[in-house]
N, C-alpha and C positions, 0 to 999 in steps of 0.2 A: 504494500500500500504506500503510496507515493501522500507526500507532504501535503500538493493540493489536494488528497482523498481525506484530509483532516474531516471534515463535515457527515462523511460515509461513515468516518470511524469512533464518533458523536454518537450518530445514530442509531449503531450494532450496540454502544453500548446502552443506552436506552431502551432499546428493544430487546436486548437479552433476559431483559427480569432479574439483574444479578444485582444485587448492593455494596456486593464486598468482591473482591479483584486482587490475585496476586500477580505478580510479572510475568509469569506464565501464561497465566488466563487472558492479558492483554496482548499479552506476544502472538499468543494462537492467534487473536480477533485479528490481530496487525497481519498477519502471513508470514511464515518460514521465511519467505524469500524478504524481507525488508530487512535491510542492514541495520547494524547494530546502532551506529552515529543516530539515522533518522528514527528509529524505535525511542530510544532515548530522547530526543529533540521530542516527537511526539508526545512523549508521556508526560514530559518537561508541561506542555502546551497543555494538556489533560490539566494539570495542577494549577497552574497558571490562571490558566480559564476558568476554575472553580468547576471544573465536571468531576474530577474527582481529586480527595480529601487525601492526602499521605499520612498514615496509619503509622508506620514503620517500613523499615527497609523492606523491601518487594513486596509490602500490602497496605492496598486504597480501599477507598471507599466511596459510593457517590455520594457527590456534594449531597446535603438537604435529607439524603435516606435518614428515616426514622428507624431504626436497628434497635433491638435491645440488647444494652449493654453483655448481656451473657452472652448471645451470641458472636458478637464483638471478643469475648472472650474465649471462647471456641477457637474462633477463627486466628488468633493473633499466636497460640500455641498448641500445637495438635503432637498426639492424640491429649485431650483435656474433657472435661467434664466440671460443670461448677458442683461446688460440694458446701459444705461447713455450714457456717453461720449464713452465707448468701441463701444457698438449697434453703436451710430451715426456714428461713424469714420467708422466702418465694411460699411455703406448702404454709405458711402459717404457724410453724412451729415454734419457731424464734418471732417476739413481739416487734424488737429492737434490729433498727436498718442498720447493717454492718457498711464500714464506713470504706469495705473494700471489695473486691469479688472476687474470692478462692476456687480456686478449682484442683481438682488432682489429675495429673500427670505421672509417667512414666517414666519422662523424660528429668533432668537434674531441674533444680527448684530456679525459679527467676521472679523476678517485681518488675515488672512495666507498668509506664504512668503514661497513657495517652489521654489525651483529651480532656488531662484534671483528673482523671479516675486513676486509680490504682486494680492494678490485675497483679492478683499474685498468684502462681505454681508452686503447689507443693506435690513433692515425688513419693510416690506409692508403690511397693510393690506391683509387680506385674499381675501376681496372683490376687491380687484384692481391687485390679480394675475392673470394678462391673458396679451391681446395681444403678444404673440412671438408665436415662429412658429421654426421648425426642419430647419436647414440646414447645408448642410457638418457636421450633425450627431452631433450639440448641438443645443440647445436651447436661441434664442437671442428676443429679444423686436421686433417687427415692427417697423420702422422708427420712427414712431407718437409714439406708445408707450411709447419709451426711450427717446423722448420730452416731454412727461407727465411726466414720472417718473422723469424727474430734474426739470420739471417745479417745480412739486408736494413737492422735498426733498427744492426746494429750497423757497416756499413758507413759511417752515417748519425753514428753516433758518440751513439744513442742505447743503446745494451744492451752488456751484455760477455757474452761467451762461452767457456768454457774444454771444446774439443772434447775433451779427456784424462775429463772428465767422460760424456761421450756414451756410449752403444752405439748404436755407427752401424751393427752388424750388426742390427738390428732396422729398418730403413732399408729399401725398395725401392729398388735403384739405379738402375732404368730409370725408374719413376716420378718420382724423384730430380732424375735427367736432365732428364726430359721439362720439370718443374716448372722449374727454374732456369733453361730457354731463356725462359719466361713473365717475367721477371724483368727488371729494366735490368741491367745489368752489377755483379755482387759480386764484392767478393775475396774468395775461400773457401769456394766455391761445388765448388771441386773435390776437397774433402776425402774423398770415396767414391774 
């Protein structure tokens, strides 16, 4: 795609339905065959122009998308999942808006601050990546899940927790259950 097809390449992305963009995903829309120099210049103009928002290195976003932040956080380190005090507050469990968005990862732990928010990655065994589930198009803990995951960090003597804060009747107690035998051994695990 040549420099004057700037307007074509406006377009595609508009028309894609996409909100979030990595270098890749622009590079496909642009074509294999466009050189590196004008790829760049282009992307340059993308940003410039306000069509799309620079996230971090090789990920955008379109200007103006309305995104929720968790998704945002998906997207910025994968494989991820939001978890903890975020998950809780989301399902109603935690009263109190946590003033970050945790997620667990596989991957080694990191704190990114886009857009004034704080995203942080905390690293989880591989064996204890599961319970979440898709909703409004990220990936978040099940209720019980992100009660293990702080049980779990804070047994570890990485998180605190003050259960007097929870609603634990919002809680599956069998799934609860079920979830905690998955686990090494916590203390405090029996709070249901």
């Amino acid at each position: 795609m040549e420099t004057s097809n700037f307007p074509t390449l406006v377009s595609q992305i508009y028309q894609s339905n996409l909100d979030l963009f990595t270098t890749k995903t622009l590079r496909d829309m642009m074509g294999e065959n466009v050189p590196q120099a004008t790829f760049f210049s282009m992307l340059g103009r993308l940003v410039k122009g306000k069509i799309l928002q620079r996230l971090e290195r090789d990920k955008y976003m379109l200007m103006g998308a309305r995104i929720h932040d968790f998704r945002i956080a998906n997207f910025l380190y994968e494989p991820s999942y939001v978890s903890l005090e975020a998950a809780l507050n989301f399902h109603g469990v935690l009263s109190q808006f946590p003033y970050e968005t945790a997620s667990m990862t596989t991957r080694k732990p990191v704190t990114k601050i886009i857009n004034g928010r704080t995203y942080r990655y905390v690293r989880i065994k591989t064996t204890l990546f599961w319970g979440y589930e898709t909703i409004q198009r990220f990936l978040i803990a099940q209720p019980e899940k992100a009660l293990l995951d702080l049980l779990y960090l804070k047994s570890k003597g990485l998180a605190r927790i003050h259960i007097d804060e929870l609603d634990l009747s919002k809680l599956d107690k069998v799934r609860f259950a079920s979830y905690s035998k998955k686990f090494p051994p916590i203390k405090g695990t029996d709070i249901l």
